[in-house]
DRENMAR-802831 format. One record per residue: x, y, z of N, C-alpha, C in turn; residue number from 1. Coordinates in nm, 4 decimals, m for minus. Example, Ala and Ser with C-alpha at 12.3 -4.5 7.8 and 13.67 -1.06 7.14 Angstrom:
<site n_east="1.3190" n_north="m0.5690" n_up="0.7800" ca_east="1.2300" ca_north="m0.4500" ca_up="0.7800" c_east="1.3200" c_north="m0.3300" c_up="0.7800" nr="1"/>
<site n_east="1.2850" n_north="m0.2250" n_up="0.7080" ca_east="1.3670" ca_north="m0.1060" ca_up="0.7140" c_east="1.2900" c_north="0.0030" c_up="0.7870" nr="2"/>
END
This chain:
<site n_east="0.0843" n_north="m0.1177" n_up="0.0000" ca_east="0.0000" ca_north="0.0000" ca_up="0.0000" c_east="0.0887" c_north="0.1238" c_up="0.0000" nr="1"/>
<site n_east="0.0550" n_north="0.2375" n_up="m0.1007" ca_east="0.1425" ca_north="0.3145" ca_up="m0.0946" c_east="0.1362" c_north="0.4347" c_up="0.0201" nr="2"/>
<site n_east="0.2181" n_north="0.4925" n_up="0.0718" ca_east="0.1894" ca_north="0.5966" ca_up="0.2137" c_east="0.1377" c_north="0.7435" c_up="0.1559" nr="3"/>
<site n_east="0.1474" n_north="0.7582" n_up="0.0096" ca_east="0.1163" ca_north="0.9105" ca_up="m0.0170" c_east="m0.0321" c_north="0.8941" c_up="m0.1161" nr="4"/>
<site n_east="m0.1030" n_north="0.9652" n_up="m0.1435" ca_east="m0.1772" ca_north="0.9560" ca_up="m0.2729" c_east="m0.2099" c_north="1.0994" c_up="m0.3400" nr="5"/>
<site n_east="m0.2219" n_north="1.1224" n_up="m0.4384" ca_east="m0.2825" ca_north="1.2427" ca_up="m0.5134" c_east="m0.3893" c_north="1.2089" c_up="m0.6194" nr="6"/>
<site n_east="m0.4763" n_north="1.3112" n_up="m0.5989" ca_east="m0.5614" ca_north="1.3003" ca_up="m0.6893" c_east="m0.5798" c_north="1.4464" c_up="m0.7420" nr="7"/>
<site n_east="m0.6126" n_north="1.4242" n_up="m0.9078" ca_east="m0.6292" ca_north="1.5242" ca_up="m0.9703" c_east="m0.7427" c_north="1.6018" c_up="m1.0141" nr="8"/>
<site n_east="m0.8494" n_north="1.6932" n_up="m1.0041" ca_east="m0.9929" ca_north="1.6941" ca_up="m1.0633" c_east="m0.9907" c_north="1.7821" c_up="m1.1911" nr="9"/>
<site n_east="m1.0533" n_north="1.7820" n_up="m1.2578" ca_east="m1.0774" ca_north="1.8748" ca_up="m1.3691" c_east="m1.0752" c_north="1.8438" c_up="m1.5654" nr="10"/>
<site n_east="m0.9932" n_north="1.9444" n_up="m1.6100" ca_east="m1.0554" ca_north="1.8960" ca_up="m1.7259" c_east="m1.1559" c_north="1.8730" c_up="m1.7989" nr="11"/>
<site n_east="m1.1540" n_north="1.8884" n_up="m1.9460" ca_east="m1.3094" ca_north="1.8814" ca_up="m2.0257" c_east="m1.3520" c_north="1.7481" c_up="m1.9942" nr="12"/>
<site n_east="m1.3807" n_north="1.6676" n_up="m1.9263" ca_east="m1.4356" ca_north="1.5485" ca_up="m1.8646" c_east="m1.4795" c_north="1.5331" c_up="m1.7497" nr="13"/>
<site n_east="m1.3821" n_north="1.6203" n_up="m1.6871" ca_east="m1.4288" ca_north="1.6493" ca_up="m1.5253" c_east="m1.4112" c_north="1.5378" c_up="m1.4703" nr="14"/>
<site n_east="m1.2772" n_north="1.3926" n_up="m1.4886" ca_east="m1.2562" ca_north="1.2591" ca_up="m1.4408" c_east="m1.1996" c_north="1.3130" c_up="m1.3136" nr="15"/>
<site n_east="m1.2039" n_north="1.1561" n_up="m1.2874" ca_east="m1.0793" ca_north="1.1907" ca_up="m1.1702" c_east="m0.9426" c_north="1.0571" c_up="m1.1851" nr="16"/>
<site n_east="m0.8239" n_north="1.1131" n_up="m1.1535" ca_east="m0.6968" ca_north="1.0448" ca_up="m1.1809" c_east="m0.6502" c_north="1.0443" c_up="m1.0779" nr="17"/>
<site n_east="m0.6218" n_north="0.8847" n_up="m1.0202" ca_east="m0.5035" ca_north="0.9049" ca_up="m0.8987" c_east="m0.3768" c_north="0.8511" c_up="m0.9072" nr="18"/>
<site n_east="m0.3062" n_north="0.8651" n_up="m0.8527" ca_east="m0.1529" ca_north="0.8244" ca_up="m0.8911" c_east="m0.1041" c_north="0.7980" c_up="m0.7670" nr="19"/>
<site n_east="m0.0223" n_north="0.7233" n_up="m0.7176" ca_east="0.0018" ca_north="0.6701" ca_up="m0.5918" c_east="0.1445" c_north="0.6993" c_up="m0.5720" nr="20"/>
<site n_east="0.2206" n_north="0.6675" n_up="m0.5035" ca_east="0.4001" ca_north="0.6357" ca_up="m0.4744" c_east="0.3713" c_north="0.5924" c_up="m0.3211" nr="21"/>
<site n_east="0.5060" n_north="0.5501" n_up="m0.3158" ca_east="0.5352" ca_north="0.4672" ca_up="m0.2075" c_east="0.6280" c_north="0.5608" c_up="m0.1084" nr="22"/>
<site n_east="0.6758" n_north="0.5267" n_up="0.0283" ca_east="0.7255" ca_north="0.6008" ca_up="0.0779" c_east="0.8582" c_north="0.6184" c_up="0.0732" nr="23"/>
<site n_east="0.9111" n_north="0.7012" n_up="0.0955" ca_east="1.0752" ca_north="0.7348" ca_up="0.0472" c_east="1.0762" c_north="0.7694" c_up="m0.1119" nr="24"/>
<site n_east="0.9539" n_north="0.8096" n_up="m0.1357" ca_east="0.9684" ca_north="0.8985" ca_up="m0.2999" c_east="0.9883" c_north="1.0099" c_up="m0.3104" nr="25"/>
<site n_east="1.0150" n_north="1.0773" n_up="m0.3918" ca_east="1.0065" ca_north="1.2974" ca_up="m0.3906" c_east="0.9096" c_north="1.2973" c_up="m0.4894" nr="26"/>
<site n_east="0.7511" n_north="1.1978" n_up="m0.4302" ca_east="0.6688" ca_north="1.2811" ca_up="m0.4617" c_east="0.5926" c_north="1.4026" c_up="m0.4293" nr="27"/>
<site n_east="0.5897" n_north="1.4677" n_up="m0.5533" ca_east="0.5372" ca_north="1.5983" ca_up="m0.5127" c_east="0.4411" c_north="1.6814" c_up="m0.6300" nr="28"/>
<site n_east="0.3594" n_north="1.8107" n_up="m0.5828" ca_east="0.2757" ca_north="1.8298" ca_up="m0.6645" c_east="0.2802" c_north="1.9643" c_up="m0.7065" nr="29"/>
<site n_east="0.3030" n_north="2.0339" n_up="m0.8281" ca_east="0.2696" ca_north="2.1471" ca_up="m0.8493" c_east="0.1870" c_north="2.2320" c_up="m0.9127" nr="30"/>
<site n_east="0.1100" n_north="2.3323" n_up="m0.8918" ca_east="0.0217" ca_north="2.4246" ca_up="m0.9376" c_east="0.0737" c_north="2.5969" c_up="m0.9386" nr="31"/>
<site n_east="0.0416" n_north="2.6082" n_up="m1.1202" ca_east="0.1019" ca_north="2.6870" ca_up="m1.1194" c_east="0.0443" c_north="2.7956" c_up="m1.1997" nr="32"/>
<site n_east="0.0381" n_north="2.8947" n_up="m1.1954" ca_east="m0.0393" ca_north="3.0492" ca_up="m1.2476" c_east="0.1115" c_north="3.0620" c_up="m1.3590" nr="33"/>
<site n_east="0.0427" n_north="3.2091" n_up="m1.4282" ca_east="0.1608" ca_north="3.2737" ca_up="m1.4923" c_east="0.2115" c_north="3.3434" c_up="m1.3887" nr="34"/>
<site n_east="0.1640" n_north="3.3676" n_up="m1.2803" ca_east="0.2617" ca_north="3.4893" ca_up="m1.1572" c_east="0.3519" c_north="3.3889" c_up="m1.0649" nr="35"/>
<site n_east="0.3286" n_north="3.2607" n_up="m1.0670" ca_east="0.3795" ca_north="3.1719" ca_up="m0.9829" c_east="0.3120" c_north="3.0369" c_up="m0.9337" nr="36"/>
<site n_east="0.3847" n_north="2.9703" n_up="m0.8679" ca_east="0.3354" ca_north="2.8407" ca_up="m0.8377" c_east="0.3600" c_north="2.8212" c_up="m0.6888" nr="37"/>
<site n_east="0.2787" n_north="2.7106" n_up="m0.6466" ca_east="0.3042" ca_north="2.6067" ca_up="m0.5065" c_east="0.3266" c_north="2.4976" c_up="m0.5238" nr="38"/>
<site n_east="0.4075" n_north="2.4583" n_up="m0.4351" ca_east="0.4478" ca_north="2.2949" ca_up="m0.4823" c_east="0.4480" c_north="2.2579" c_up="m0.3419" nr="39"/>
<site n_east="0.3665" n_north="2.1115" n_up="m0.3516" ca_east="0.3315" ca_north="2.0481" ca_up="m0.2050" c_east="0.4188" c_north="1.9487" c_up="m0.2127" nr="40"/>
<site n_east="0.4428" n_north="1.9110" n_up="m0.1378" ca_east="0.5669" ca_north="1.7759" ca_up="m0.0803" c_east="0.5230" c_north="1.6938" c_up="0.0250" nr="41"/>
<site n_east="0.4624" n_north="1.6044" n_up="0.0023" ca_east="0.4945" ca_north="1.5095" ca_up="0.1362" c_east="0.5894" c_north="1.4394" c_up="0.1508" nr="42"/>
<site n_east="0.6671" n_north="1.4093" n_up="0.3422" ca_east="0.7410" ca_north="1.3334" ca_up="0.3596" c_east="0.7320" c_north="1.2660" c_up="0.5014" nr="43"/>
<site n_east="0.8221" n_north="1.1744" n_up="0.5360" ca_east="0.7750" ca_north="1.1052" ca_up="0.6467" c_east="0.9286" c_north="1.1526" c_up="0.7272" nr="44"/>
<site n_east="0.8884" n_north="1.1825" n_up="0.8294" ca_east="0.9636" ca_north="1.2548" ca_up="0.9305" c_east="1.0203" c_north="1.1538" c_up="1.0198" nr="45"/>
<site n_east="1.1591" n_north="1.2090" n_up="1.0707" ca_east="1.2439" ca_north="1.0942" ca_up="1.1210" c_east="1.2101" c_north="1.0041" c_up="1.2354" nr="46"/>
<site n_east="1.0820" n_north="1.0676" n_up="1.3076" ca_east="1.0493" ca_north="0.9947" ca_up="1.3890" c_east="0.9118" c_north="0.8815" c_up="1.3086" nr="47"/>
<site n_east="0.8499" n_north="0.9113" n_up="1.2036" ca_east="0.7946" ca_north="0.8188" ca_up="1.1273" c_east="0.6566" c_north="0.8778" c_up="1.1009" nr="48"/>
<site n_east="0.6423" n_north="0.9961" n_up="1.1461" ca_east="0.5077" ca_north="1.1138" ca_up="1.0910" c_east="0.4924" c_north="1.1017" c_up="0.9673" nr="49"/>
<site n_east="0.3676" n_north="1.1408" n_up="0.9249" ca_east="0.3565" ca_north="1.1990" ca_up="0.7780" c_east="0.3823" c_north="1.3696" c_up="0.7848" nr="50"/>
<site n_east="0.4695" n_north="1.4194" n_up="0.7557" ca_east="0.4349" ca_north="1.5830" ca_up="0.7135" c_east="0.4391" c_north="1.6108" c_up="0.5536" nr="51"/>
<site n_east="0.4498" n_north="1.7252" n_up="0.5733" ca_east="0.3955" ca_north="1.7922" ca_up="0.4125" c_east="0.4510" c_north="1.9150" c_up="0.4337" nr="52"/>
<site n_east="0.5468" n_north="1.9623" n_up="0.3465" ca_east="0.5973" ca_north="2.1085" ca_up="0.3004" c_east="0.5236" c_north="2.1451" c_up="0.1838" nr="53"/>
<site n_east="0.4538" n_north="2.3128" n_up="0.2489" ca_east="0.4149" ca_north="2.3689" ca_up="0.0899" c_east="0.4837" c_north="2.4851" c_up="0.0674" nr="54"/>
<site n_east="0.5176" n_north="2.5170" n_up="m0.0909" ca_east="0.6415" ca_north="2.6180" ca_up="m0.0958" c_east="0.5682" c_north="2.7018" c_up="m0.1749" nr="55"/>
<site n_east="0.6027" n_north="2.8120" n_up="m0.2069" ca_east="0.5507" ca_north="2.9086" ca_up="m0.2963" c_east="0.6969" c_north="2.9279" c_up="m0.3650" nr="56"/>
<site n_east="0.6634" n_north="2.9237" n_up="m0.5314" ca_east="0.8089" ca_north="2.8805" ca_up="m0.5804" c_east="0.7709" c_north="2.9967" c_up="m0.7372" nr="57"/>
<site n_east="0.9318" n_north="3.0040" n_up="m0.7611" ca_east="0.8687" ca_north="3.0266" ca_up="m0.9108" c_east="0.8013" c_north="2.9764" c_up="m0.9707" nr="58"/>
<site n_east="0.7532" n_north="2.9923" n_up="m1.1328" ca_east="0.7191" ca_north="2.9417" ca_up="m1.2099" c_east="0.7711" c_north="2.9962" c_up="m1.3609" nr="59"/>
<site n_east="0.8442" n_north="2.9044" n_up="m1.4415" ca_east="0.8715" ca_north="3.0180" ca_up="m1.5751" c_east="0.9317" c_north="3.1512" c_up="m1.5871" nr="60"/>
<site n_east="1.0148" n_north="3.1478" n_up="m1.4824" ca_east="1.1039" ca_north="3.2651" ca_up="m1.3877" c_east="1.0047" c_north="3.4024" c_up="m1.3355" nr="61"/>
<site n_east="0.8612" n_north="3.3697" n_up="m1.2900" ca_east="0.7929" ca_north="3.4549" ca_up="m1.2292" c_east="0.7498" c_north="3.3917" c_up="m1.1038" nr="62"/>
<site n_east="0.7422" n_north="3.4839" n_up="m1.0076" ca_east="0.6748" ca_north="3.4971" ca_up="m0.8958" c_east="0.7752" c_north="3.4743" c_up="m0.7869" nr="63"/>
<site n_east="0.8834" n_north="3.5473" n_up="m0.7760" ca_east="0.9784" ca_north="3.6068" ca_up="m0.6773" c_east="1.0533" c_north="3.4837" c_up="m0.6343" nr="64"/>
<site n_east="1.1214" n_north="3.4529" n_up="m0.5343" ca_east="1.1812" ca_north="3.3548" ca_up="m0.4425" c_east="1.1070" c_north="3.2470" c_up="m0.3833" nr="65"/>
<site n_east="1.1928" n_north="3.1505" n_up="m0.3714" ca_east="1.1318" ca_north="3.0049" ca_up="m0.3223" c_east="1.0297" c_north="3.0533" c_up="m0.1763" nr="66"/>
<site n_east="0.9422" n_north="3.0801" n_up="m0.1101" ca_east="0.9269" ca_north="3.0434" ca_up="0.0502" c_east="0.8623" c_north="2.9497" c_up="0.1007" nr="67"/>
<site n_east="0.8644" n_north="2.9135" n_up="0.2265" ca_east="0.8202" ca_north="2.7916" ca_up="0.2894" c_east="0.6567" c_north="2.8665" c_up="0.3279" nr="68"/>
<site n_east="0.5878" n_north="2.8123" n_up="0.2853" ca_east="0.4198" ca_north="2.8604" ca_up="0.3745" c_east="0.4149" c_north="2.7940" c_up="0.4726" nr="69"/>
<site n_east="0.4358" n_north="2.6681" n_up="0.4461" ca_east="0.4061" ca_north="2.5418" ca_up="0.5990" c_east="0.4544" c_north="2.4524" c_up="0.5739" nr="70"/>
<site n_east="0.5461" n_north="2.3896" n_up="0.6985" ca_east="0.6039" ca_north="2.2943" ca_up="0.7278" c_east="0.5776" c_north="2.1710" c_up="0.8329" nr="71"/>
<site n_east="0.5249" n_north="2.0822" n_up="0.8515" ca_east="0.4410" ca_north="2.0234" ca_up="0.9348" c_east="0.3662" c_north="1.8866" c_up="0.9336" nr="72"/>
<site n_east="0.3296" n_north="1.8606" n_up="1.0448" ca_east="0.2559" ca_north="1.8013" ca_up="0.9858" c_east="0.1168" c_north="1.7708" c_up="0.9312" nr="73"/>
<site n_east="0.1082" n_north="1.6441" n_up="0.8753" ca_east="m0.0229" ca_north="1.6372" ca_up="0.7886" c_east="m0.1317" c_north="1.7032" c_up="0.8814" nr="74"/>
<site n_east="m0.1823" n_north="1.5742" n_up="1.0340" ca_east="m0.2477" ca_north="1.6324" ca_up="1.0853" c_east="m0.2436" c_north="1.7102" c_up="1.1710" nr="75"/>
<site n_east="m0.3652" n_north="1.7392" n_up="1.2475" ca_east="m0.3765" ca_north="1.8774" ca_up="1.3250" c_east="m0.3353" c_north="1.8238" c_up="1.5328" nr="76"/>
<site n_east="m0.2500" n_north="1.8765" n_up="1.4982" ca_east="m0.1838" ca_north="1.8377" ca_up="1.6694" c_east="m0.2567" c_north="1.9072" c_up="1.7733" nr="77"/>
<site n_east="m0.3313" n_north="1.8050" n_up="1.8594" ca_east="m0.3752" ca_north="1.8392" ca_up="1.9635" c_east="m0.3254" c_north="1.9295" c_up="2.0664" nr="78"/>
<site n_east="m0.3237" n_north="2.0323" n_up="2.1423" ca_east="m0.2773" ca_north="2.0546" ca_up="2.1893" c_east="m0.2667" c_north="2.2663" c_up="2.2708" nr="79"/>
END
């Protein structure tokens, strides 16, 4: 069973596509404007978490410098 999944919506069909990987992949996902993009990352953290980095990145040499929005994890920590 793979530890990450993505799914895609849209398109003149309006399907849906999922694509899986396993853990210890650099899968990752990006969406991207003409002003810039985000690119989500999940990874599994050394103690064995799921987290997820989302970056605000170029795109097509627009939309300024790499930054981190959130680093963390998946879920929401009690606390």
């Amino acid at each position: 069973m793979s530890r990450f999944y993505m799914t895609m919506n849209g398109g003149k069909s309006n399907s849906q596509d999922v694509t899986r990987r396993v853990q210890g992949s650099s899968a990752h996902v990006t969406l991207a404007s003409w002003s810039g993009a985000v690119r989500v990352e999940p990874y599994v953290s050394e103690d064995g978490r799921d987290f997820v980095r989302v970056l605000r990145t170029p795109w097509k040499g627009e939309g300024g410098p790499l930054e981190v929005l959130y680093d963390g994890p998946f879920a929401r920590e009690e606390g």
